[in-house]
Every structure is written in C-alpha cells, then in structure tokens.
C-alpha positions as CSV (number, residue, x, y, z in Angstrom):
1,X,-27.7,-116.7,91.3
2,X,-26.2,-117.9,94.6
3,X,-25.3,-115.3,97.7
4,X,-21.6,-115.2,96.5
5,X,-22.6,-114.1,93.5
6,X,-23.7,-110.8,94.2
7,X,-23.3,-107.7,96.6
8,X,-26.3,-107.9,98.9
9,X,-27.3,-105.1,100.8
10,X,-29.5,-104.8,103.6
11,X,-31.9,-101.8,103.8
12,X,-33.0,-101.4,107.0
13,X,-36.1,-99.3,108.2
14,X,-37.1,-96.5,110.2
15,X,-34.6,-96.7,113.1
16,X,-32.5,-99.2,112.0
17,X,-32.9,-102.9,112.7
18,X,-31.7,-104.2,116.1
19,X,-29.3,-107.4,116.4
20,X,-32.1,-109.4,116.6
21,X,-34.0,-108.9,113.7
22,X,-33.8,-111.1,111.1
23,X,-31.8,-108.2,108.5
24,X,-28.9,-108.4,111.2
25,X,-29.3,-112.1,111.3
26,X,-29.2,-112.3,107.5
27,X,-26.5,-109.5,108.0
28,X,-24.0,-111.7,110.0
29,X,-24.7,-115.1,108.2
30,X,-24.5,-114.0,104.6
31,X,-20.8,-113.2,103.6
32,X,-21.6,-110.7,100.7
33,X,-24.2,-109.0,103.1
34,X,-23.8,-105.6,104.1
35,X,-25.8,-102.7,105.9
36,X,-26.6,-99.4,103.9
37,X,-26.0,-97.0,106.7
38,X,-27.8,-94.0,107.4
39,X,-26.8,-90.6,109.1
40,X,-29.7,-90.1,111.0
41,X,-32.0,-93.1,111.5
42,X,-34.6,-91.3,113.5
43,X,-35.3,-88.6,111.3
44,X,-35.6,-89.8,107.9
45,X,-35.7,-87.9,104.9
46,X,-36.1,-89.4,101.5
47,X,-33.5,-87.6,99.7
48,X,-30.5,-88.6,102.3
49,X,-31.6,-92.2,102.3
50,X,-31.7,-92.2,98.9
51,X,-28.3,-90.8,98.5
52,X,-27.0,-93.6,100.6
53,X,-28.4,-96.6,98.7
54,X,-27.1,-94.7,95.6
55,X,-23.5,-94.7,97.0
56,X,-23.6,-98.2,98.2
57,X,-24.7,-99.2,95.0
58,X,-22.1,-97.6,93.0
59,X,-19.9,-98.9,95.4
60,X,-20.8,-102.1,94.7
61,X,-18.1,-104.8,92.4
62,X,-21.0,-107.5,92.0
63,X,-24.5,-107.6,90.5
64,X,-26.4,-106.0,93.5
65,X,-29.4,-107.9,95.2
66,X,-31.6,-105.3,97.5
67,X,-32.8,-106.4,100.6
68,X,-35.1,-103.8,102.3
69,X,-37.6,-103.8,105.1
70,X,-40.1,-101.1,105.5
71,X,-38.6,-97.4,105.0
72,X,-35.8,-98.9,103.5
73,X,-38.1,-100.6,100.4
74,X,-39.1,-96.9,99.5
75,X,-35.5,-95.8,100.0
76,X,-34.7,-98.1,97.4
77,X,-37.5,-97.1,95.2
78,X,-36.7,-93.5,95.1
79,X,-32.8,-94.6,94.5
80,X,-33.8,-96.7,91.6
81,X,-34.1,-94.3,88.7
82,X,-30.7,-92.7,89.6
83,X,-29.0,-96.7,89.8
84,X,-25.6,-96.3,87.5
85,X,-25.0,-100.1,88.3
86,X,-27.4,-102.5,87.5
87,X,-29.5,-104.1,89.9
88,X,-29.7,-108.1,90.2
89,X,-33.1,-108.0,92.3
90,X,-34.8,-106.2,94.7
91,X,-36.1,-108.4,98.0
92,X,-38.9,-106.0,99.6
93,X,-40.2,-106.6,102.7
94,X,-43.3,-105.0,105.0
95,X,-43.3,-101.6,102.5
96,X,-44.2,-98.8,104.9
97,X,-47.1,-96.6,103.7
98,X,-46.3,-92.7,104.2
99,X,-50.4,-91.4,103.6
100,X,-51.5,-93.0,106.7
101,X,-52.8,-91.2,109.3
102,X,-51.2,-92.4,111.7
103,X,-47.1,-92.1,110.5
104,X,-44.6,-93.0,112.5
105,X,-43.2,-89.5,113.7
106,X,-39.4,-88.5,112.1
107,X,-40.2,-90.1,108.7
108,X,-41.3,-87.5,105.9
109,X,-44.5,-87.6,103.7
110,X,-42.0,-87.1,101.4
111,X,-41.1,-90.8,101.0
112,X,-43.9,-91.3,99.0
113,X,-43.0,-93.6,96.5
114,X,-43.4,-93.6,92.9
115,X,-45.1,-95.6,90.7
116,X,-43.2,-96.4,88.1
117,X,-42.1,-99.9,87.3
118,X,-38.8,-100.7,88.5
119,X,-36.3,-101.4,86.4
120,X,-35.1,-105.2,87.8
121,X,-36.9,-107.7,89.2
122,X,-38.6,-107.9,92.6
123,X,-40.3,-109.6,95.4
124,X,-42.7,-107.9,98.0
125,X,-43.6,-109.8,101.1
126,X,-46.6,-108.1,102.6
127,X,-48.6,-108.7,105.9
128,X,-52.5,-108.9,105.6
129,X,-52.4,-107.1,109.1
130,X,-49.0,-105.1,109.2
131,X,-49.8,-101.7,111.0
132,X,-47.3,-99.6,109.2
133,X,-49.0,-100.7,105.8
134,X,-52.8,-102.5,104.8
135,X,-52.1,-105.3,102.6
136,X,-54.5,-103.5,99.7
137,X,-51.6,-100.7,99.6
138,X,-48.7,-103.1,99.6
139,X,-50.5,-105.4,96.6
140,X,-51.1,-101.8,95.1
141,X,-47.4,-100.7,95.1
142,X,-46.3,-104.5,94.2
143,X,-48.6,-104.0,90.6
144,X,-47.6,-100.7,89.9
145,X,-43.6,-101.7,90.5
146,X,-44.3,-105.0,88.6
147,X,-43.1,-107.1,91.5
148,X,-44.1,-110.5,92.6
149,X,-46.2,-110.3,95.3
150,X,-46.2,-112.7,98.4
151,X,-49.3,-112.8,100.9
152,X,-47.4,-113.6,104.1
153,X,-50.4,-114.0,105.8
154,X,-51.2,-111.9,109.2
155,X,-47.9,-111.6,110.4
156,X,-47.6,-107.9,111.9
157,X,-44.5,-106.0,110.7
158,X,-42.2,-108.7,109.6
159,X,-40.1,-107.4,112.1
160,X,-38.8,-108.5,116.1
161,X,-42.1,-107.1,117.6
162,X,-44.2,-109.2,115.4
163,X,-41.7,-112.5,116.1
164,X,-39.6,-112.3,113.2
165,X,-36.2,-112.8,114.8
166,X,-34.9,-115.1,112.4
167,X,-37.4,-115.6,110.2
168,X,-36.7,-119.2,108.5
169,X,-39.2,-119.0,106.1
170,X,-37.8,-115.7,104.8
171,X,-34.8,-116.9,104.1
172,X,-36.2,-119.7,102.0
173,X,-38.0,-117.4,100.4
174,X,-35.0,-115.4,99.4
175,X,-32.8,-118.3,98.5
176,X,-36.2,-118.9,95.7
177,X,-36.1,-115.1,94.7
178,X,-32.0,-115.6,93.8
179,X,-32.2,-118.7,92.2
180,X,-34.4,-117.1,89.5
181,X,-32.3,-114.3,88.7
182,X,-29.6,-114.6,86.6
183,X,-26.1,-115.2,87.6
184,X,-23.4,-112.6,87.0
C-alpha cells in the first residue's frame, strides 16, 4: 500500500503534539495525512477520544492506516471494536501505560486498554526506557493485540523531549509497515 492509497490519521497524545514533533511533521509532508482532533486535550477521557477516532474513521473514503503516539494508541484501541470501516493498519507508537503510579495528571485510569486482539494489523514501536510506559508493558500489550513489536532501543518518549523531531527512521519504518498491507 502506498500513502495515497489510504486515509492516514494521526492520533496524537496527551496534549496534543506540537509543530515539531514528528506526527506534525508526518502531518504536513504526507498528503492523505490528517489529525484526529480532540475537544479537550488536557483532560482526556477515554470515551470522548474514542468517539473522535470513531467519527474520523467513518469519515474516512479510503482504507484507513492509524497512526498514534502514546494516548492516542489506546484511543485507538478502545475505538477499534466500534470501527464500521475497515482498518488498513494500525502504526502504534510509545503506548502510554495508565496503572502507573505516577500518571500524567488529566488522563483517566479509564483508558485502560483491552486486551483483545485487534482486528487489523499493527506495528508497536516501544522504548526500553520510555517513562510514560516500561518496555515489559508495551511488549505485553503488543502480544495480547497480536502486533508486531519493534524494540527501538532507549529512546525516551518517541517524542520532541526525547529528540524525535523528525524522526527519519520512523518514517522508514512506516513506509515498511504499508508496504505489507494490502492495497485498496
């Protein structure tokens, strides 16, 4: 599947990402690319993110490709059972784990993702020292979605703080995770 093939939409996290991350980057250089918006990006709650994948995704005219980043990959897990379109691929990034101690404050506990497989294929990128997310809880989630999991190495957040403006070797990555899914 190539970019123009599909509707991709960009997931962004827990306060949205800034012009410099590399979702906006990705944003602004891919011409299907486009941001699922949310009402209120500083206090999330599961059931209005959810709502707006949903709506973007029925929205949609192409095969959809998900790209999400933190809160936004759980966003798109608790959309997925409710999907009326079919999903291309999901491109997961940095998952953000809600049991930890120490959450971020604004997002819910109620994000807790389920466990079921998803129904498409998907990609997880995970950090071995993100601080939103231990690698042993991403790998879990990757196995119990039945994703494909990538060890990015320790590479923080996958985000601007960490040094992830562009992120090159994202992109790459992404361009692998669409050429194996089938086109239209």
């Amino acid at each position: 599947m190539k970019t123009s093939d599909a509707d991709i939409l960009i997931l962004p996290g827990h306060r949205d990402s800034g012009p410099d991350h590399w979702q906006s980057r990705w944003e602004a250089k891919l011409s299907s690319a486009r941001r699922v918006l949310q009402a209120d990006w500083v206090n999330a709650e599961p059931e209005a993110w959810s709502a707006a994948v949903k709506e973007a995704v029925a929205r949609s005219e192409k095969p959809v490709v998900l790209v999400a980043h933190s809160l936004g990959v759980l966003s798109a897990v608790h959309a997925a059972p409710d999907f009326t379109k079919q999903i291309a691929g999901a491109f997961l990034v940095a998952p953000t784990n809600v049991e930890r101690e120490n959450l971020t404050p604004g997002i819910s506990r109620r994000f807790r993702p389920s466990r079921d497989p998803l129904p498409f294929p998907s990609l997880l990128v995970a950090s071995r020292n993100d601080p939103f997310c231990d690698f042993e809880v991403a790998a879990d989630l990757a196995n119990a979605w039945g994703s494909d999991l990538v060890d990015a190495g320790e590479v923080g957040h996958i985000n601007v703080e960490s040094g992830h403006g562009p992120w090159p070797e994202g992109l790459l990555r992404f361009a692998g995770f669409l050429k194996r899914l089938p086109a239209g």
